[in-house]
C-alpha positions as CSV (number, residue, x, y, z in Angstrom):
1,X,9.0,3.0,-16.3
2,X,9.9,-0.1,-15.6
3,X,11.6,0.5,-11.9
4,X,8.0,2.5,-11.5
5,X,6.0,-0.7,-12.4
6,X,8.1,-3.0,-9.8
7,X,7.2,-0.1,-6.7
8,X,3.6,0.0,-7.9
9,X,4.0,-3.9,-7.9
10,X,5.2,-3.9,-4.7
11,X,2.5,-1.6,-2.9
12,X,0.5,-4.2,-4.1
13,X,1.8,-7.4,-2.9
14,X,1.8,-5.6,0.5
15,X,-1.2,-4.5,0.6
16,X,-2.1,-8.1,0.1
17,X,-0.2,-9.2,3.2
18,X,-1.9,-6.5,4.9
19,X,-5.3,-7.1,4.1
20,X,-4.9,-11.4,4.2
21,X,-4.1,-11.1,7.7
22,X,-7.0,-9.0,8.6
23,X,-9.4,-11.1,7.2
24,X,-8.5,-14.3,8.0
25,X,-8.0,-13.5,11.6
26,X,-11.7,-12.4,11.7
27,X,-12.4,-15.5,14.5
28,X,-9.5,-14.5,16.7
29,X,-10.7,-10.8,16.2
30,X,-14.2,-11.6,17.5
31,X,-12.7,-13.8,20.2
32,X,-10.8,-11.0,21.4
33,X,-13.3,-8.5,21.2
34,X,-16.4,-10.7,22.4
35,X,-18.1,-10.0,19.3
36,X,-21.2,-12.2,18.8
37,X,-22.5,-13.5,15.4
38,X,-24.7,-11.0,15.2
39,X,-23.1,-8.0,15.7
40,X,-19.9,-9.2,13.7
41,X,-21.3,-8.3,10.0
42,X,-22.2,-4.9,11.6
43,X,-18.5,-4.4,12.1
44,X,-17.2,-6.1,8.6
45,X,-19.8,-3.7,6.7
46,X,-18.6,-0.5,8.4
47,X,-15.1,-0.7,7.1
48,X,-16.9,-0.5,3.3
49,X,-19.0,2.1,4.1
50,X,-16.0,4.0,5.2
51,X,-13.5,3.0,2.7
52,X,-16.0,4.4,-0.1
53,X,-15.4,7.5,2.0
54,X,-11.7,7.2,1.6
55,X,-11.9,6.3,-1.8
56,X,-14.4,9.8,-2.8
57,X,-12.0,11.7,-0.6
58,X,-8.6,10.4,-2.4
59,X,-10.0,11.3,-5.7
60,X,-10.1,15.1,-5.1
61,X,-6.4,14.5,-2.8
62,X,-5.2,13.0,-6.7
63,X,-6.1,16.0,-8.7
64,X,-4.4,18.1,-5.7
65,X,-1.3,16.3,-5.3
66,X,-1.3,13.1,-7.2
67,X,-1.8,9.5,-7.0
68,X,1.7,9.1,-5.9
69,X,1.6,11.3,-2.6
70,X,-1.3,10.3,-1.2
71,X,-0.2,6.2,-2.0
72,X,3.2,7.2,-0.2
73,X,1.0,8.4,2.8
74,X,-1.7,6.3,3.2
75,X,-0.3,2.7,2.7
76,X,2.4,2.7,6.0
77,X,-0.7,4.2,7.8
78,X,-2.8,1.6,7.0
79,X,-0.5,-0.9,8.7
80,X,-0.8,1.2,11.9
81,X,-4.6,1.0,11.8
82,X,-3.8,-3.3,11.3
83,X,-1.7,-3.1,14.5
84,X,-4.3,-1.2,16.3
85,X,-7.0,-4.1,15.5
86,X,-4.6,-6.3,17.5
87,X,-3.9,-3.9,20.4
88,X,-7.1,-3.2,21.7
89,X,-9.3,-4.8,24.2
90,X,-12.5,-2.9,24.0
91,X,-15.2,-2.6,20.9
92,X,-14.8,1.1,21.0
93,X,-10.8,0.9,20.2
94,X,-11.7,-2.1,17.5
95,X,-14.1,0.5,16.0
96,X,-11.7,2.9,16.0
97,X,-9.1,0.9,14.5
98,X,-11.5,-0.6,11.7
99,X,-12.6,2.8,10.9
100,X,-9.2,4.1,10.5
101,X,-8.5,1.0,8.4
102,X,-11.4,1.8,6.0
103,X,-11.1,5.3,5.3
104,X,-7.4,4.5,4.8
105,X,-8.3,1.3,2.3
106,X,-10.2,3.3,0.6
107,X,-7.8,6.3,-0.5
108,X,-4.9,3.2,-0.7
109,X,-7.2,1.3,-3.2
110,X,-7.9,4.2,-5.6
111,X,-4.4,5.4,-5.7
112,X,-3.0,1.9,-6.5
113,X,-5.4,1.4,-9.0
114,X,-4.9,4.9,-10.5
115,X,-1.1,4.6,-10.8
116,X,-2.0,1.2,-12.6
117,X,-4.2,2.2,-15.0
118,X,-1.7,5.0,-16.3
119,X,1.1,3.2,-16.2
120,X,-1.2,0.8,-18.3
121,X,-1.4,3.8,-20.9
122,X,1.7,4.1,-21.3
123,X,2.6,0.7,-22.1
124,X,-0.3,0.4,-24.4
125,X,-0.7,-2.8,-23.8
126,X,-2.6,-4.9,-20.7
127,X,-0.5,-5.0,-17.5
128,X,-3.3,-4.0,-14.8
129,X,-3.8,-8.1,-14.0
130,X,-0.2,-8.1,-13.0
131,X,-0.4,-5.7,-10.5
132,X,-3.5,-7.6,-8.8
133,X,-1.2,-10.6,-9.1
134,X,1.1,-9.1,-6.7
135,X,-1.8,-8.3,-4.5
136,X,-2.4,-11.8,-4.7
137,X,1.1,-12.8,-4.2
138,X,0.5,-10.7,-1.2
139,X,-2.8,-12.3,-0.3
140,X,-0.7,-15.4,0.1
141,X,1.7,-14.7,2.2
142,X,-0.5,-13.3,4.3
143,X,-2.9,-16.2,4.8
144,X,0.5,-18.4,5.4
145,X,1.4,-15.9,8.2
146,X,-1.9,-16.2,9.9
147,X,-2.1,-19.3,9.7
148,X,1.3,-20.1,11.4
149,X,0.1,-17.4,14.4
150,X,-2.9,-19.3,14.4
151,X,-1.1,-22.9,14.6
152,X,1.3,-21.7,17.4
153,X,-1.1,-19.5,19.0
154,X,1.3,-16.0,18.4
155,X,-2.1,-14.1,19.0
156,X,-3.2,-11.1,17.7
157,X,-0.8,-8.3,18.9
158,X,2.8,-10.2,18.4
159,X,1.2,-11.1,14.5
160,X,-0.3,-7.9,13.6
161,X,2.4,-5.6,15.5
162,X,5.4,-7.6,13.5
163,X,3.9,-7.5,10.7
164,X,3.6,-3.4,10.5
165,X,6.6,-2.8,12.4
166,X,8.2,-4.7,8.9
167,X,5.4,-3.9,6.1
168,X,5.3,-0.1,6.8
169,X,8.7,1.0,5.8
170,X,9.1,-1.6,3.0
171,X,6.1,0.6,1.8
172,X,8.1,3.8,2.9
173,X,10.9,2.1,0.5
174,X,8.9,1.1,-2.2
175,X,6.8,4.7,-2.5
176,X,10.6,6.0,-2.9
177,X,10.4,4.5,-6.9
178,X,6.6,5.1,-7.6
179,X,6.5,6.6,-11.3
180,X,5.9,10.1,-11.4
181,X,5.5,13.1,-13.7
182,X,8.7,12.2,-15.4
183,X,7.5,8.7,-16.0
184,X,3.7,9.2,-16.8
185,X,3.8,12.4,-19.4
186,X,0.5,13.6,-20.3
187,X,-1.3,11.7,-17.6
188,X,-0.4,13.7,-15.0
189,X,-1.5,16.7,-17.3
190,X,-4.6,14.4,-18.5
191,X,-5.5,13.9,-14.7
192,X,-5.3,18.0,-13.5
193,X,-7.3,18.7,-16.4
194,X,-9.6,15.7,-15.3
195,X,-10.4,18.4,-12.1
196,X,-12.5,20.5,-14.1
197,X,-14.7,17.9,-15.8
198,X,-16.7,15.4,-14.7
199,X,-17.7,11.5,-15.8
200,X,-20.8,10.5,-16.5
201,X,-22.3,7.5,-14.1
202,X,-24.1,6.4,-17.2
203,X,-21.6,4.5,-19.1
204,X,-19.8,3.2,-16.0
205,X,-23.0,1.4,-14.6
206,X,-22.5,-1.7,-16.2
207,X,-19.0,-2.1,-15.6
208,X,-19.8,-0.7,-11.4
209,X,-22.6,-3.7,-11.9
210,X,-19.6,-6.1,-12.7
211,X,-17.4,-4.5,-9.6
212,X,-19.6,-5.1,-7.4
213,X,-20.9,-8.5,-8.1
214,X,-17.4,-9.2,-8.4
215,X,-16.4,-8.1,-4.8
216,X,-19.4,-9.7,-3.3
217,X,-17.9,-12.8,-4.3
218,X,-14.4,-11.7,-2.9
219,X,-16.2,-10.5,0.2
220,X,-17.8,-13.2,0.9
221,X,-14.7,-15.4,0.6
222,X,-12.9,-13.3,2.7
223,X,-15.1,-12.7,5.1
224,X,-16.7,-15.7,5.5
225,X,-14.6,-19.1,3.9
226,X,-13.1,-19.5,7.1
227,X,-15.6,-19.2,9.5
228,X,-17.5,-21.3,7.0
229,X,-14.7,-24.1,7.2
230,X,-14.8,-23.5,11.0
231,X,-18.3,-23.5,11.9
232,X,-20.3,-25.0,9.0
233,X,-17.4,-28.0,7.9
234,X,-15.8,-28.6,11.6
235,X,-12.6,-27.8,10.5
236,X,-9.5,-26.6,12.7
237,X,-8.9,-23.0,12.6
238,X,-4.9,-23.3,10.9
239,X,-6.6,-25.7,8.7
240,X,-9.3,-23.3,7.9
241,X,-7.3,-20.9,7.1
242,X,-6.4,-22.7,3.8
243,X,-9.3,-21.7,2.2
244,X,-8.3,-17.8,1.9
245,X,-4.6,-19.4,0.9
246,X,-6.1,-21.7,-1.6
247,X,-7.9,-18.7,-3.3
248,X,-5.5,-16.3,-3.1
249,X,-3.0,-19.2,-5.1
250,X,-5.4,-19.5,-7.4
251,X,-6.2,-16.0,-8.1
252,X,-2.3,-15.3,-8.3
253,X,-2.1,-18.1,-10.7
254,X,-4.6,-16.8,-12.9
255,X,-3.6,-13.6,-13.1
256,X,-0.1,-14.6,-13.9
257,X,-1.7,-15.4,-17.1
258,X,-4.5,-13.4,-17.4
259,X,-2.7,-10.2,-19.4
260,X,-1.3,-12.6,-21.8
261,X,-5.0,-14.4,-21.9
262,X,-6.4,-10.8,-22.1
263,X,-3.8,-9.8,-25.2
264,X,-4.8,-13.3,-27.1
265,X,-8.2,-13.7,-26.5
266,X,-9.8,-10.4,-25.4
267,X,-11.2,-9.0,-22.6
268,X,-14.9,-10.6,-23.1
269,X,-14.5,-14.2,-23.2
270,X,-12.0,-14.0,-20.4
271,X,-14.4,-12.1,-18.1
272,X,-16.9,-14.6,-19.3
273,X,-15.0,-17.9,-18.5
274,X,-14.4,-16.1,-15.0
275,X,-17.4,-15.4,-14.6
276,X,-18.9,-19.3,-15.0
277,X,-15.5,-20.7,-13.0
278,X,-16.8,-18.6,-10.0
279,X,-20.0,-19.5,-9.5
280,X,-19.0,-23.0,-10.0
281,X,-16.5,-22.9,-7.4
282,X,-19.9,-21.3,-4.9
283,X,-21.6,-24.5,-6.0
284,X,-18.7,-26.9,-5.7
285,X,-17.9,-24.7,-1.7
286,X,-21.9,-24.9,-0.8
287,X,-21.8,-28.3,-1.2
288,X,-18.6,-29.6,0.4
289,X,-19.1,-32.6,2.5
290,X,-15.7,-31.7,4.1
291,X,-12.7,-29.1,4.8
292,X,-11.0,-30.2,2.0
293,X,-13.6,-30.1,-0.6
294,X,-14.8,-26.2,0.9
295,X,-11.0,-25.6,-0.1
296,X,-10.8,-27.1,-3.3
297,X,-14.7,-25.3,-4.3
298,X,-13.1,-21.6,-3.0
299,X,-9.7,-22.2,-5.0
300,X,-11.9,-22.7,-8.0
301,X,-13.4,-19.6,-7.1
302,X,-10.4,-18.0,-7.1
303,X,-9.6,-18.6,-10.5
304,X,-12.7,-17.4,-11.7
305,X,-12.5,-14.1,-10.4
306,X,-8.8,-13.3,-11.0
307,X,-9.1,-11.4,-14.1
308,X,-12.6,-9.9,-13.8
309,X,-11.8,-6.9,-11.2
310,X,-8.1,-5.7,-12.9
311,X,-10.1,-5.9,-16.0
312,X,-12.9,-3.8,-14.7
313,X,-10.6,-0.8,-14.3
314,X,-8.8,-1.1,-17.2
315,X,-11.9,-1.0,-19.3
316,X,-13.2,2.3,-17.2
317,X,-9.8,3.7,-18.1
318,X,-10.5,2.9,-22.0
319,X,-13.8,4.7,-22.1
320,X,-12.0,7.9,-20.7
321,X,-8.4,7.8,-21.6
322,X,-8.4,11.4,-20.7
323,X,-10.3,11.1,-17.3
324,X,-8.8,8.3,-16.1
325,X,-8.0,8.7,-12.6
326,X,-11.9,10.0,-12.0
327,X,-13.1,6.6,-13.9
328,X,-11.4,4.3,-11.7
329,X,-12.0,6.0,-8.4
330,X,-15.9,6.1,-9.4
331,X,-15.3,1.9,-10.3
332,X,-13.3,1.9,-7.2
333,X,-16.1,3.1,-4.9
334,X,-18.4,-0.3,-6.0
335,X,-15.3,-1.9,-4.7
336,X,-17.2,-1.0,-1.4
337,X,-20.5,-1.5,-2.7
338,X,-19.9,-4.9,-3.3
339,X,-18.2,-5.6,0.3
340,X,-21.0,-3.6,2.2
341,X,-23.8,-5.9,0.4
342,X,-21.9,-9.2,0.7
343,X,-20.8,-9.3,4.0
344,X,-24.4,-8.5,5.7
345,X,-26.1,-10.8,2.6
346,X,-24.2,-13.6,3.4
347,X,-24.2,-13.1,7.4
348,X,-27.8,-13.3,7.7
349,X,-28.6,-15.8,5.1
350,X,-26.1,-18.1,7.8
351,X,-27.5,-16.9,10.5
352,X,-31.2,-17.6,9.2
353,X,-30.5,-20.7,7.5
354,X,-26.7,-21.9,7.1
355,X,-23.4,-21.0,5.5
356,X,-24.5,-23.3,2.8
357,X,-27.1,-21.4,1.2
358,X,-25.6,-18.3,2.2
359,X,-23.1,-19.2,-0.8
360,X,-25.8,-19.6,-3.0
361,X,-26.4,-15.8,-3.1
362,X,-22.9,-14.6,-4.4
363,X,-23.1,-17.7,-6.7
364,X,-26.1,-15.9,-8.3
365,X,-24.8,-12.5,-8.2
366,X,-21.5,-13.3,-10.3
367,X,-23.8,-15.1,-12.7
368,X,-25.0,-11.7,-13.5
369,X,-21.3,-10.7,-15.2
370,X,-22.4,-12.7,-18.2
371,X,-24.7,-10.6,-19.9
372,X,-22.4,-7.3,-18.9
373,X,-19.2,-9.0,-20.5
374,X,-19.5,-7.0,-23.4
375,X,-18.8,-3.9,-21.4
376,X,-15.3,-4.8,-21.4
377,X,-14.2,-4.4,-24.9
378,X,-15.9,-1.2,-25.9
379,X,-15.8,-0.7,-29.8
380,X,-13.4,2.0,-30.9
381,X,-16.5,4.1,-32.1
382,X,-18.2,3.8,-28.7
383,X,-15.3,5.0,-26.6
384,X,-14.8,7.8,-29.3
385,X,-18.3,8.9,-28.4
386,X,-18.4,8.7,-25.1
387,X,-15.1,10.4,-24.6
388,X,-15.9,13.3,-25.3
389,X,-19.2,13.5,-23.5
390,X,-16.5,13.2,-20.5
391,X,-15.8,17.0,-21.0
């Protein structure tokens, strides 16, 4: 179990390093590919669209062959599809790259998440923040390396090609220890029975509500905080950088703590603290009369939305214990949702008006956890009677 925890750990720290350097590269990506303003937020919404795709597609791969196959697969190819987004010169070979990133994303996301949330099980106990930890961890390390090609001007295919030619078979290692049948028990059994039933959208909605407000405020970070910094603040493009680093410390640091917080306090006033901490850090960004303070207002940010996406899953997986796997990749798929809205929401609020009120909107949006906060501790009797509407 706990050499099963550490891989699963793992996949998700690299994955973070994977997914930092895409996104914080996004100027050098649309230097190199002569994308305008315009056309960039059709490109960032196309890898949702198809990672929802991957995600659908992963959860019928699970039932067939489990969460730990398709993970093994799909995570070294995703840092092909990351050296591809560095190789090419054309927009038809960035599409192609992009595309084969988000279907990829997609199944890599769901099968993370699905190991976690068993795993989780059989602990009994809340570990699901730690493994978005790593990811942060991850996240980190990422935005330092791209921001070190950026200072001395590495460009695109040394940094992304050196960084899959060493991520992909320290995934290849890591998938070697990813907890199996042997490890798991009845949640491998739980998940091939979870074939022939379905889950109702019903009770999810209001924690996919929560998802996807959620990742509109991570999208919109990611996508944007640095062009943001860059275009909106003046800011130097290593410098920029920070403000993906700064968040991605702060998330890590928060969810360092955030299983312990969960265990003490419950689930509900931690999502709603995170909640109120993120917008603020939207206000404290949109207003930034410099670099420094657009940094400061996204690492607030950061710590407000640390706990509220692990804790999204692991209350999906409490409402169907027995149908697990299908609960999260259903959550999973307004993982998407969330990045397909925010990235063309906040691109053409900038382009309309400025990057400034363009942060307003995802401030508003994560407001809108408050009232669903509840949704995260269901009572006993509720997730006894909706259980078994599951079958």
């Amino acid at each position: 179990m706990r050499t099963g925890r550490a891989a699963l750990a793992a996949a998700f720290l690299l994955q973070g390093v994977t997914f930092a350097l895409l996104v914080t590269c996004i100027p050098e990506i649309q230097h190199r590919y002569g994308l305008s303003d315009g056309l960039l937020p059709v490109f960032l919404a196309a890898v949702p669209v198809l990672a929802g795709v991957g995600s659908i597609a992963s959860e019928r791969l699970v039932k067939r062959t489990g969460a730990r196959a398709v993970l093994r697969v799909v995570q070294p190819a995703v840092c092909l599809s990351l050296a591809a987004a560095g190789l090419g010169g054309a927009l038809w070979q960035l599409a192609l790259a992009l595309g084969a990133f988000g279907l990829l994303v997609g199944a890599l996301d769901a099968s993370m998440n699905m190991l976690g949330v068993g795993l989780q099980h059989r602990y009994g106990r809340s570990i699901m923040i730690g493994f978005h930890a790593a990811f942060s961890l991850g996240g980190i390390l990422g935005a330092a390396l791209a921001g070190l090609g950026s200072h001395y001007d590495l460009g695109l295919p040394l940094l992304f090609g050196t960084a899959a030619a060493v991520i992909a078979p320290l995934a290849l290692l890591a998938g070697a220890f990813f907890a199996g049948p042997a490890e798991l028990g009845d949640a491998v059994r739980e998940a091939a029975e979870a074939a022939a039933r379905s889950v109702p959208w019903r009770p999810l909605l209001p924690l996919c509500l929560a998802m996807a407000f959620a990742y509109i405020a991570d999208s919109s970070v990611s996508n944007y905080s640095v062009k943001y910094l860059t275009d909106g603040l003046g800011s130097r493009e290593d410098l920029a950088k920070l403000s993906y680093l700064g968040y991605m410390v702060a998330m890590l640091l928060g969810r360092a703590l955030g299983d312990r917080a969960v265990q003490r306090f419950g689930a509900v006033p931690v999502v709603r603290v995170g909640a109120a901490l993120a917008a603020l850090g939207f206000g404290l960004a949109a207003v930034a009369p410099a670099a420094w303070a657009g940094i400061a207002g996204f690492t607030v940010l950061g710590f407000g939305i640390c706990a509220i996406i692990p804790q999204v899953f692991a209350a999906g997986g409490r409402l169907f214990p027995a149908d697990s796997d299908a609960a999260v990749a259903r959550l999973n798929l307004f993982n998407y949702v969330g990045f397909l809205v925010g990235s063309p929401l906040v691109g053409a609020i900038a382009d309309a008006s400025s990057y400034r009120w363009a942060l307003l909107a995802p401030m508003l949006l994560v407001l809108a956890v408050l009232p669903l906060a509840d949704r995260f501790a269901p009572a006993p009797a509720q997730a006894q009677a909706v259980a078994p509407a599951a079958g």
